[in-house]
Every structure is written in structure tokens, then in C-alpha cells.
C-alpha positions in Angstrom: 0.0 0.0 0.0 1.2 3.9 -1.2 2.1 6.1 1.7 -0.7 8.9 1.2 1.4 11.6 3.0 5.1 12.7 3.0 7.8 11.0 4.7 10.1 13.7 4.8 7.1 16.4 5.7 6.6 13.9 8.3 10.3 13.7 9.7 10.6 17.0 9.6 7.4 18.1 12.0 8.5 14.9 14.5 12.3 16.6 14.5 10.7 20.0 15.5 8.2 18.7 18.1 11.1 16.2 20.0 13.5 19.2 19.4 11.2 20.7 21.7 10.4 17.9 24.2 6.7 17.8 23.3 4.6 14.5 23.7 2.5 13.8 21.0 1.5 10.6 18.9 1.5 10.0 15.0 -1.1 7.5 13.7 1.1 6.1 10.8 -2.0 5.2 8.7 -3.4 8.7 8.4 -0.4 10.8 8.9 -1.6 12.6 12.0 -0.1 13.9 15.1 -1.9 15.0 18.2 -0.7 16.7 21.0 -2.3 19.5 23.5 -0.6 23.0 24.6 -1.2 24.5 27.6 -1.8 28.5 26.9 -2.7 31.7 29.0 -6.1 32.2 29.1 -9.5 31.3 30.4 -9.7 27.9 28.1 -6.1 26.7 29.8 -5.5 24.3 26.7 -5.6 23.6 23.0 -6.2 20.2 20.9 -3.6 20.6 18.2 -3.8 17.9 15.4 -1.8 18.2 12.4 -2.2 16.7 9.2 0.4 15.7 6.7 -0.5 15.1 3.0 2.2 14.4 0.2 2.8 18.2 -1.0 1.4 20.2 2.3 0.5 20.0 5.9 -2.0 21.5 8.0 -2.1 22.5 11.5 -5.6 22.5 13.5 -5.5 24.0 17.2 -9.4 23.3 19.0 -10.4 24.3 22.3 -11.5 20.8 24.5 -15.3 21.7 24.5 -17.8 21.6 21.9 -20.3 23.8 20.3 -24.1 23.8 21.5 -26.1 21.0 20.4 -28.3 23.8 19.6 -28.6 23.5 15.6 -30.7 26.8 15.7 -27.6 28.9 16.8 -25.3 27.1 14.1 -26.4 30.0 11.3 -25.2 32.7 13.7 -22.2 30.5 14.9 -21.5 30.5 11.4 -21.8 34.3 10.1 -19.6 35.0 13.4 -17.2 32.9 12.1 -17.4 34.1 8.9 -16.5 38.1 10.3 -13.7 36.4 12.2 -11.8 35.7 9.2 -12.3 38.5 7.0 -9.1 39.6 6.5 -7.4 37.0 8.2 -3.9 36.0 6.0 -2.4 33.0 7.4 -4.9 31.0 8.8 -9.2 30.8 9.5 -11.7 29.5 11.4 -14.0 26.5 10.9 -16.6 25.3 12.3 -17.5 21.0 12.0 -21.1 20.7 12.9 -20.7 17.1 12.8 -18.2 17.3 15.3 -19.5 20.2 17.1 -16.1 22.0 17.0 -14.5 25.0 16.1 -10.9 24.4 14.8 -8.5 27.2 13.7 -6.8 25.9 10.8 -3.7 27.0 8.8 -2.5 25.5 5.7 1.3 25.1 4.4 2.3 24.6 0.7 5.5 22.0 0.8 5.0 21.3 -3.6 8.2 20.8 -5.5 9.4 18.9 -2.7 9.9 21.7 -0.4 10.6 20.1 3.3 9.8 22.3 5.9 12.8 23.4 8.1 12.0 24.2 12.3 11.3 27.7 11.7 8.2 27.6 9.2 7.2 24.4 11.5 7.6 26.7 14.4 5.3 29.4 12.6 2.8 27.1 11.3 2.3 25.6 14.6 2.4 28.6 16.7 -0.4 30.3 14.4 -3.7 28.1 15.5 -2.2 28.9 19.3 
């Protein structure tokens, strides 16, 4: 079976993460790592998952509760989100109603065999925080 997602994209995010002592784990099937960041404000901590495909990445950083089950508030949940990322450059919101989550995404272009090096891992990562 074909490796759907980038070895060296791959090795490169795991070099970044131990270089910095974070725990996460990598499901090898999908190419996903997970791992959760502690930050400085009322929600204490961030899900961070990121996704490696075979010419990109993408980072996802989602706060540990959901959205209401309230479907009648999802068209205002979504026009807020909308506002949010009007004019927003390197990265958006989005909301999962089938997950009930709102994710920050960003999204990084590794075509032509670009590998990443620690500082636009560092950037990419540090974005959705």
C-alpha cells in the first residue's frame, strides 16, 4: 500500500516537536499527530492535530469543548465565524457541525518537494495557538 502523506514532511514536524520535548503521537495510517498546549487564558489548553498530505501539511489548534447542540444557533455561529476571518492572511476558522467543533486551521504549501525546516514548522504551529 502507497504512503498517502510525506515521509520527509513527516520527519521533519516529528524533529521540530522532540526538538522541543513535546509528547504527542502519530497514527502512521493517516499521517496525524496530536498533541495538547497549555496556553494563558480562560480555556487553559488547545487540541492541536496536524495533518500531513504528500505536498502540504496542515495545523488545527481546537479548544477541549464543543459547540451547542443547539442547531438553531449554528447560522449565527456560522456568520460570526465568517467576520472572524475576514481579512485573516495565514490562517481561518472552521466550524464542524458534525463534530461540534471550532478548529482554527492554517494551511502550508510543501510542492516541488519543499521540506519544511524548524522555523516555518515553528510558525505554522504557533499560528492556530
Amino acid at each position: 500500500m502507497e504512503m498517502s502523506y510525506s515521509l520527509e514532511i513527516t520527519n521533519a514536524i516529528k524533529e521540530f516537536l522532540e526538538g522541543k520535548g513535546w509528547k504527542y503521537s502519530f497514527n502512521e495510517k493517516q499521517g496525524k499527530f496530536k498533541y495538547r498546549v497549555s496556553i494563558k487564558s480562560r480555556i487553559k489548553k488547545l487540541d492541536c492535530f496536524i495533518l500531513v498530505r504528500k505536498d502540504d501539511y496542515i495545523v488545527y489548534g481546537q479548544a477541549p469543548f464543543g459547540v451547542s447542540e443547539d442547531y438553531e444557533a449554528v447560522p449565527k455561529l456560522a456568520e460570526f465565524i465568517c467576520l472572524i476571518n475576514n481579512g485573516l492572511a495565514r490562517a481561518d476558522f472552521d466550524l464542524d457541525i458534525r463534530e461540534r467543533a471550532i478548529r482554527c486551521k492554517t494551511y502550508v504549501d510543501c510542492a516541488g518537494g519543499i521540506i519544511p525546516n524548524n522555523e516555518m514548522v515553528k510558525r505554522s504551529i504557533s499560528i492556530p495557538v
